[in-house]
N, C-alpha and C positions, 0 to 999 in steps of 0.2 A: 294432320294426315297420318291415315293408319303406316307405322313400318312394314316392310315386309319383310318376312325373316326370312335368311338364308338358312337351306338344307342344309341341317345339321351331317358331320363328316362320320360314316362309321366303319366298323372295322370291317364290317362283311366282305371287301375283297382283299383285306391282306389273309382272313381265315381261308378263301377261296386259292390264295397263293400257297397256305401253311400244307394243304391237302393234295398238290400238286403232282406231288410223288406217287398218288394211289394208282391215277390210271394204267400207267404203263405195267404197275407192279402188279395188278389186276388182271391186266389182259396177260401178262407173262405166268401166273396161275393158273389162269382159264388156259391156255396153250399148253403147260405142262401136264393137266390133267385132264387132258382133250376133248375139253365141253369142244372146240367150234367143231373138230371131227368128228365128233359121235353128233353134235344136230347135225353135221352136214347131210345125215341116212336119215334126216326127219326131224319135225319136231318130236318134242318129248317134255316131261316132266322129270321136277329134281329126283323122286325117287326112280326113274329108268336110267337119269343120266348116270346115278351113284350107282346103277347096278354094273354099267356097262365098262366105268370109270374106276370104278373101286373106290373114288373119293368120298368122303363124308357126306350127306344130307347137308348137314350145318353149313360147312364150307361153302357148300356146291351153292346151298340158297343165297349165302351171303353175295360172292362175288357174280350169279347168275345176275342176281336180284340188280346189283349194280352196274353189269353190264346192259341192262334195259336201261336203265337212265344215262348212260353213255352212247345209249342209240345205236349199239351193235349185237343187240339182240331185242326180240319183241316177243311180248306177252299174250295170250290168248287162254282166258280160262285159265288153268295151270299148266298149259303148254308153253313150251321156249322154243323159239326158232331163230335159225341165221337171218341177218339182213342182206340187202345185196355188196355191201361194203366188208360186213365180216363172212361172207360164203368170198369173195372175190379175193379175200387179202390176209385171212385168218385161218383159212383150212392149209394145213401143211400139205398137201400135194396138191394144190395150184400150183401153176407156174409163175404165179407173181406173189407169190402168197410174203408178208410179211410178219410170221409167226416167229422163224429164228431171231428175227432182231429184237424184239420186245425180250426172249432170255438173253439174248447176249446185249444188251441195253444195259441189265440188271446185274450182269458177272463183270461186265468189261467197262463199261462207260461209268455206270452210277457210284463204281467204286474208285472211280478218280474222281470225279467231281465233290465228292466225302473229303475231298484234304483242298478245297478249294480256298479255303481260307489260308493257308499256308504257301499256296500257288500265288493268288495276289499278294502276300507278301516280298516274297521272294522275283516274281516273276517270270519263272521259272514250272515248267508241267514237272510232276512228280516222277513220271516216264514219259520219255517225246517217245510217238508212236509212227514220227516220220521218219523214222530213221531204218533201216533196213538190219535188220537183226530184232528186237523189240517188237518194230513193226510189222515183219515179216506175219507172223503167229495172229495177230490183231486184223491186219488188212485181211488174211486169208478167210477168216471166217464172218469179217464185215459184208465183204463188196457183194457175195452170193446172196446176203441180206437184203440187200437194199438194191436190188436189179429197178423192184417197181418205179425208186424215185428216178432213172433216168431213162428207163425205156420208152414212155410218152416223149418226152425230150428228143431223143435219138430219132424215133418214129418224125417228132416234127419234122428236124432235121431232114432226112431223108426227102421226105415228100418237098420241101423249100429247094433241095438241090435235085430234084424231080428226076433220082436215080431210077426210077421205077420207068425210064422212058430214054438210059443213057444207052448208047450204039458202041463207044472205046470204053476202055476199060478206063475203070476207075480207080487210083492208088489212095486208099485211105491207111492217114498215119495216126492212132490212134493211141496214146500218150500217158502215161500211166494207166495203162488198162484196166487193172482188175481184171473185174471176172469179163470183161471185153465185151461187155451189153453194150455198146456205143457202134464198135465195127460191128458186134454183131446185126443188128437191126438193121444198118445199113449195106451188111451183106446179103443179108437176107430180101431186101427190097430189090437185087439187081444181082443175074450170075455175073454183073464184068465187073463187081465190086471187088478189090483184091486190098488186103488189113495187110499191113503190119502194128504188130502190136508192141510195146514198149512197158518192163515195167523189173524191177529186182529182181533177179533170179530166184529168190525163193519165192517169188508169187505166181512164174510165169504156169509152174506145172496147173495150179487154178483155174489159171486161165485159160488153159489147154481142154482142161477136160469141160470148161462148161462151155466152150467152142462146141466142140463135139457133142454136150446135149442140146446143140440146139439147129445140131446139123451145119453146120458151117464151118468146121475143122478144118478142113482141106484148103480153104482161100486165105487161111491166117500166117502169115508169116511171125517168128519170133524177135527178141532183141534185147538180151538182159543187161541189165545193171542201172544206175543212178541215170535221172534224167539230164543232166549236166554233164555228164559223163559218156555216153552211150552215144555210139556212132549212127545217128537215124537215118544214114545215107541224102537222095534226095530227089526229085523231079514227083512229088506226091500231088493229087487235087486238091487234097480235102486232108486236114488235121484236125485230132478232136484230144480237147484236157477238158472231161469231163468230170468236173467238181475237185481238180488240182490243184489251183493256185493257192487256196485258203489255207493248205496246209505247207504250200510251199517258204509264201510267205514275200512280202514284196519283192527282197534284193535276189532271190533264185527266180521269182515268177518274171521279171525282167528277164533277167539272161534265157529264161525259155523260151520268154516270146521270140527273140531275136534267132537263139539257135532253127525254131521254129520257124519263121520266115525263109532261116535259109533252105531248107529243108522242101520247101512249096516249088510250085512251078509258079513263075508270075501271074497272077488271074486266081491262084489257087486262095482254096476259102479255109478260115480257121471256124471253129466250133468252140467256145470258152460254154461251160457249164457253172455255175456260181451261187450261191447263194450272198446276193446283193442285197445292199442298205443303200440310201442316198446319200447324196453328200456329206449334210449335216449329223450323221451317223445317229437319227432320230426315228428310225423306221425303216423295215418292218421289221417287227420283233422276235421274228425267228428267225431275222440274220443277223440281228445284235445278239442274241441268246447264243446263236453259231460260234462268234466270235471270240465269248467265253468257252464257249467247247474248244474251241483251237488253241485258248489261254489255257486249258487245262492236258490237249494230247500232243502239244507242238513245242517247238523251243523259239519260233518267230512266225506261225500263223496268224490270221486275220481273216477278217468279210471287208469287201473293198465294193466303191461304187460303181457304175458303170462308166462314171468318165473318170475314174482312175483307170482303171481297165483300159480305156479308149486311148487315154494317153500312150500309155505304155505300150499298146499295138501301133500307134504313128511315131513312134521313136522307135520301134524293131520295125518298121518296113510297113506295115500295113493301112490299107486307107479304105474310106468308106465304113466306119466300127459302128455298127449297127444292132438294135434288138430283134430277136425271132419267138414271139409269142408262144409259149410250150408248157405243158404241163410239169408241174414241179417248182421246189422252190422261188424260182424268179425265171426271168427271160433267157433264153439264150442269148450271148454276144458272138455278133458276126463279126470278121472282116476279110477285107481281098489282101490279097499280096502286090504289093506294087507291082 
């Protein structure tokens, strides 16, 4: 009987891992030398873009050309045009636009991740960026970055607790805020919607002003300093830690939950934002890959499952710890307040 041979092993996806680094460093070129905002006024060819751009022909062809294979731009003739993913998320005056985070990906992330091999040794980040001083400077110019990854989120949110149809007011406690995209959207869905927002006093001025670009200034209340620390008063509906625990880190995201419970009215709902893996910490690999990001900007962050999560909300008070389907990373986690 004939063998059959098994598929030989080859290298082609560890070479597909070695080049890993191009795209972002790619799209953060095309951003600083504002191909997506000059196609934004149309298509064009490389010698319009380079007139308009001042950049090189060469350059421009190179990473244009690779942007087409990247599928954020298309080809026609020797015309290049936005698609609807880089016009939506790559021209710098959208509102969701994420052009600053691909340079600051490149100044501030890529350049810790370069001493990663000395991070696993030690286990220990190079600089923990959860800390307030360090972090301060870091978070300020991240969280305006990254509105896009929690605004769908938030949006779910809102419409699941069907603010868009509430008669009393609503207290939302809204928990390391940043740039306050979480209360925002959900005061925007309802005027009896009323934020207080929580986060270091050198982050809150941030958050202050992109309240106010988004027209929602006025129903924000403030509340500075360390989340374990910070008196969050209490009788709230609705509390939201969107995308906090990972850097918090198990033994403080415990005590938050709790202080957070106390914090609710009974009935009242929490909002966990997370990039989750399952149990057997084998999937999905951009919350294993998270993980290492936390290894390398935290002094004890992690990506935790959802019945770790679940756990820890029925040991601080909460029951019913539930998913809410939503765009971004992974599901939201619900729960009630006893």
């Amino acid at each position: 009987m004939a063998k059959i041979e098994e598929p030989k092993v080859t290298p082609e996806r560890l070479m597909q891992f070695g080049f890993a680094y191009a795209p972002p460093l790619i799209i953060s070129a095309a951003v600083a030398n504002k191909v997506f905002d000059t196609l934004a006024r149309g298509a064009k060819n490389v010698e319009e873009v380079s007139r308009q751009t001042g950049a090189s022909v060469r350059g421009l062809r190179a990473i244009i050309n690779a942007l087409v294979g990247l599928e954020l731009l298309k080809k026609n003739g020797d015309k290049y045009a936005l698609t609807p993913e880089s016009e939506a998320f790559l021209v710098s005056n959208k509102p969701g636009t994420l052009a600053g985070f691909f340079s600051m990906n490149r100044v501030r992330l890529m350049q810790q991740w370069m001493k990663l091999d000395e991070i696993v040794r030690t286990g220990r980040p190079a600089e923990a960026r959860n800390q307030e001083g360090p972090g301060t400077e870091f978070f300020s110019e991240l969280v305006e970055n990254i509105i896009p990854m929690s605004y769908g989120s938030a949006l779910a949110l809102a419409d699941h607790l069907k603010l868009a149809d509430a008669t009393n007011e609503v207290r939302v406690l809204d928990l390391g805020s940043g740039s306050g995209i979480w209360g925002i959207v959900l005061a925007q869905k309802s005027p009896r919607v009323q934020v207080t927002a929580v986060d270091w006093a050198g982050m809150i001025p941030t958050t202050k002003r992109i309240t106010q670009k988004f027209g929602v200034g006025n129903r924000f209340k403030f509340i500075e300093g360390d989340l374990l620390d910070a008196d969050f008063g209490e009788g709230y509906d609705v509390a939201t830690l969107g995308h906090i625990l990972h850097s918090e880190g198990e033994d403080r995201s415990r005590k938050l939950l709790k202080k957070t419970a106390n914090a609710l009215k009974p009935g009242g709902t929490i909002a966990i934002g997370e990039w989750l893996v399952n149990d057997e910490r084998t999937e999905p690999l951009n919350g294993l890959m998270f993980a290492v990001n936390m290894l390398v900007n935290t002094e004890s962050g992690d990506t935790f499952s959802f019945n770790e999560i679940k756990r820890w909300l029925e040991e601080a008070g909460f029951k019913n710890a539930r998913t809410l389907e939503a765009p971004g990373p992974a599901p939201l986690v619900l729960a009630t307040k006893s």
